[in-house]
C-alpha positions in Angstrom: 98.1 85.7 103.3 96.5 88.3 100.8 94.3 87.8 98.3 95.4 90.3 96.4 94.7 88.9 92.4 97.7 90.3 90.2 95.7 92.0 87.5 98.7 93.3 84.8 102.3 93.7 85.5 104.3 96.7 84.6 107.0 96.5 82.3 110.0 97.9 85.1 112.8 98.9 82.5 110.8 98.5 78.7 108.3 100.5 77.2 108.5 103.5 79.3 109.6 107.3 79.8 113.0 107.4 81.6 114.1 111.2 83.0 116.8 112.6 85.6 114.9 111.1 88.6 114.2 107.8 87.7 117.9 107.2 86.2 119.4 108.7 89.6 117.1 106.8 91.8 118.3 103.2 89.8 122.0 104.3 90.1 121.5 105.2 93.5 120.2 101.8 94.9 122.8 100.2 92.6 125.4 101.6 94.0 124.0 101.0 98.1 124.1 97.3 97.0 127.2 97.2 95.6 128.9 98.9 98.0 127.1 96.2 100.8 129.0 93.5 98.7 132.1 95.3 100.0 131.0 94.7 103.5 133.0 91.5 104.6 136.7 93.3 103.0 135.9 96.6 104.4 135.0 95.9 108.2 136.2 97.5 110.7 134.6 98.2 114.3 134.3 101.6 114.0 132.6 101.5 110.9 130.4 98.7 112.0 129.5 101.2 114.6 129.4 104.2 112.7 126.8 102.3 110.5 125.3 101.2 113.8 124.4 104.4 115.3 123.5 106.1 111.6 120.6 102.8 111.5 119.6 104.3 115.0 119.6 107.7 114.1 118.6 108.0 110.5 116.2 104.7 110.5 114.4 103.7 113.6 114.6 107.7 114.8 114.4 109.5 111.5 112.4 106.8 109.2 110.1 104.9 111.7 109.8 107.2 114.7 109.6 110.4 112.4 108.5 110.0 108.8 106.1 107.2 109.9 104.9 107.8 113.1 105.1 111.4 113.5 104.7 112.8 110.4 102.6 110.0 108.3 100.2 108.7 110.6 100.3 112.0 113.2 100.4 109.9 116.5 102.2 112.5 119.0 103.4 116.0 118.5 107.1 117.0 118.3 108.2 120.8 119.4 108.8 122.0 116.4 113.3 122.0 116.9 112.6 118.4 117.5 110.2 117.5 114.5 112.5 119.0 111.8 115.8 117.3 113.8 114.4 114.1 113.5 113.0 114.2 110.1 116.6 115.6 109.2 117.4 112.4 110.4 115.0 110.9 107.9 116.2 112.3 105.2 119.3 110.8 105.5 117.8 107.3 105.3 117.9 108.1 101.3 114.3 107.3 101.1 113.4 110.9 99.8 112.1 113.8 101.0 109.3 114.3 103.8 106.7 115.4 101.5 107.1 113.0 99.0 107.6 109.8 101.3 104.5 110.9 103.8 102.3 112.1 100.9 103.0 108.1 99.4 102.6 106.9 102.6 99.2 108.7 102.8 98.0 107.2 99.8 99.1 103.7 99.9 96.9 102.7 103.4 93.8 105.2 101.8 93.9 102.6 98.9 95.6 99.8 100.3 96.1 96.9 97.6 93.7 99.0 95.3 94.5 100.1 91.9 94.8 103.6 93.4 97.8 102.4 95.6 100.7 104.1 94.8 102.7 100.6 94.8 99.8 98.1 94.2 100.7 94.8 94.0 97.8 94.2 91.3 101.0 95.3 89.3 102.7 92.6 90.3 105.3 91.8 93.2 108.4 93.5 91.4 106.7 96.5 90.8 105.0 96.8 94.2 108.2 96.1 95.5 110.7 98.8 94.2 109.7 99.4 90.5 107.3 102.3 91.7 110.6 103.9 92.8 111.8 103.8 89.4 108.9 105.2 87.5 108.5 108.8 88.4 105.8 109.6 85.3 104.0 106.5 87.1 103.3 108.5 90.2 102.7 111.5 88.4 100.3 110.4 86.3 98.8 108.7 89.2 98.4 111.5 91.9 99.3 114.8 89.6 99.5 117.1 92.5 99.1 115.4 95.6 96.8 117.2 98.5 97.1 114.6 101.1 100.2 116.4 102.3 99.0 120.1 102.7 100.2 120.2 106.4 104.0 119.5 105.2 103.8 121.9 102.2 102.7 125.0 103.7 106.0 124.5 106.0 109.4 126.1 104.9 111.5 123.5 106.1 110.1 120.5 104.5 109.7 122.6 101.1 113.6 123.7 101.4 114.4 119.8 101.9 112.3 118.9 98.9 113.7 120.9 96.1 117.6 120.6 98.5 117.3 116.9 98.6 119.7 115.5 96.8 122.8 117.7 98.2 122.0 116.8 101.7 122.3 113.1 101.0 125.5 113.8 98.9 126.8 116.0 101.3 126.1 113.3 104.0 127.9 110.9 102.2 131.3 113.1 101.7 131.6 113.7 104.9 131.4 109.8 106.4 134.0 109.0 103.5 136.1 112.2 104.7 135.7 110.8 108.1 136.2 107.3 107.8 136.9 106.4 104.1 135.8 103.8 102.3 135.0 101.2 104.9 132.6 103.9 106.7 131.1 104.3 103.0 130.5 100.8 102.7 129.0 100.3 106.2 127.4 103.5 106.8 125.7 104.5 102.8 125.6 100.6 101.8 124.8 98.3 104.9 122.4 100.4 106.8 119.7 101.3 103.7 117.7 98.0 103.6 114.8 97.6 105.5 110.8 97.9 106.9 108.0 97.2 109.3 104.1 97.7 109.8 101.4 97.5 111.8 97.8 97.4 111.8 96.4 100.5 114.1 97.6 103.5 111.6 97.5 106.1 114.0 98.9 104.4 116.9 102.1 105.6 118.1 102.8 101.8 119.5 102.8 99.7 116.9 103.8 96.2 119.4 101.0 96.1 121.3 101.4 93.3 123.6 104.4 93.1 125.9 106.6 90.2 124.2 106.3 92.4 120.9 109.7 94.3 120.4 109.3 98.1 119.5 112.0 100.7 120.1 110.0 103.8 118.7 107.6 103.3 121.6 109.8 103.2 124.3 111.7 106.2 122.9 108.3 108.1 122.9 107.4 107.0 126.0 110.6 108.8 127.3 110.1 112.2 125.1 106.8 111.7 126.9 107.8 111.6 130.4 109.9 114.6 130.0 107.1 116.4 127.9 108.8 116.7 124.7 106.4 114.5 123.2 102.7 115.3 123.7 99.0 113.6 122.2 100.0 110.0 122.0 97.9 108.2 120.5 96.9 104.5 120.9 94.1 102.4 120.6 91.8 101.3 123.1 90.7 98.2 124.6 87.4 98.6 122.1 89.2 98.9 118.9 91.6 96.2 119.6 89.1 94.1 120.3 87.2 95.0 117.4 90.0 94.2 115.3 90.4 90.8 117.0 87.1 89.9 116.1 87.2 91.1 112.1 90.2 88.9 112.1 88.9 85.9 113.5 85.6 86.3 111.5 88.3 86.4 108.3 89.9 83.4 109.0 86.6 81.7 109.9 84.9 82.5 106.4 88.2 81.2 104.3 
């Protein structure tokens, strides 16, 4: 449990600045859930599948393995071919651009469940939640221009995909409905987008740690390892973890 103290809540559609963004990003989500309504009329198995393998490809390889891992929290190195495939990947988990999601990311576990937090929950759980996403001007005003990212912006590619965004996403989307129509649509740019995880060692490239604790990054890793795609894997060691063991037990202890 956290004892995070909600100190005000943000108003998430009232007494605010609306512009282009924020309006796109509402209609955007509104229309992934909507179309997951469809789901049970519009199955088929080879959209369940299509949807299947875009979750692999776009979430757990693009959003978890690459955004997160690789490009957040820098726990291995990619060849370069493979780094920009896989946050390709990522982009087309509609969760925006590299240097606007890792830059976020950044800030949110350098002020975790502080005011500085990019989705605080001392706003409340609504806005911590998903309002953020809807208030551009918020984050502005917030950040202003973000430096936590420098090692993204001074690459082409991830500066082409962040002012390109949008028409890559679109252009994703046309094609699955050329390809499969709209029960593709529904299962592949509606079922797929909702979902999450975290751990506690930031830079670790394994976030289960012990054996019972499921994680399909790390044993993708460990293969791009073996064949020596993937190089400076980082975990933690037997110190920190136990370190952590005991701030956790000393936590519970003084509650």
């Amino acid at each position: 449990m956290s004892d995070v103290v909600v100190t005000r809540k943000r108003n998430l559609f009232r007494g605010r600045k609306w512009n282009t963004l924020d309006v796109i990003t509402v209609l955007w989500i509104t229309a992934a859930h909507i179309l997951t309504l469809f789901a049970p009329f519009a199955f088929t198995w080879g959209a369940f599948w299509a949807g299947f393998w875009c979750y692999v490809l776009c979430g757990l390889l693009g959003l978890t393995l690459s955004y997160h891992r690789n490009l957040a929290h820098r726990s291995f190195k990619l060849p370069k071919w493979l780094e920009y495939t896989f946050a390709y990947f990522g982009v087309q988990a509609a969760q925006r651009d590299p240097i606007f999601w890792v830059s976020i990311h950044r800030s949110h576990h350098q002020y975790v469940e502080s005011d500085k937090d990019p989705h605080s929950p001392t706003y409340g759980f609504w806005f911590s939640h998903m309002g953020w996403l809807f208030d551009s001007g918020y984050i502005v005003q917030k950040y202003k221009e973000r430096k936590n990212v420098e090692d993204l912006k001074s690459q082409a590619f991830y500066r082409f995909i962040k002012r390109t965004y949008l028409w890559h996403v679109l252009g994703f989307a046309a094609i699955v409905y050329a390809v499969g129509g709209f029960p593709y649509l529904v299962w592949v740019m509606g079922v797929r987008l909702t979902w999450s995880y975290h751990w506690t060692f930031l830079y670790s490239a394994r976030f289960g740690l012990e054996w019972w604790q499921l994680d399909l990054c790390w044993w993708f890793i460990r293969v791009l390892e073996a064949v020596g795609l993937a190089t400076n894997v980082k975990l933690p060691t037997e110190a920190h973890k136990l370190r952590k063991s005991f701030a956790s037990t000393l936590e519970t202890n003084l509650k």
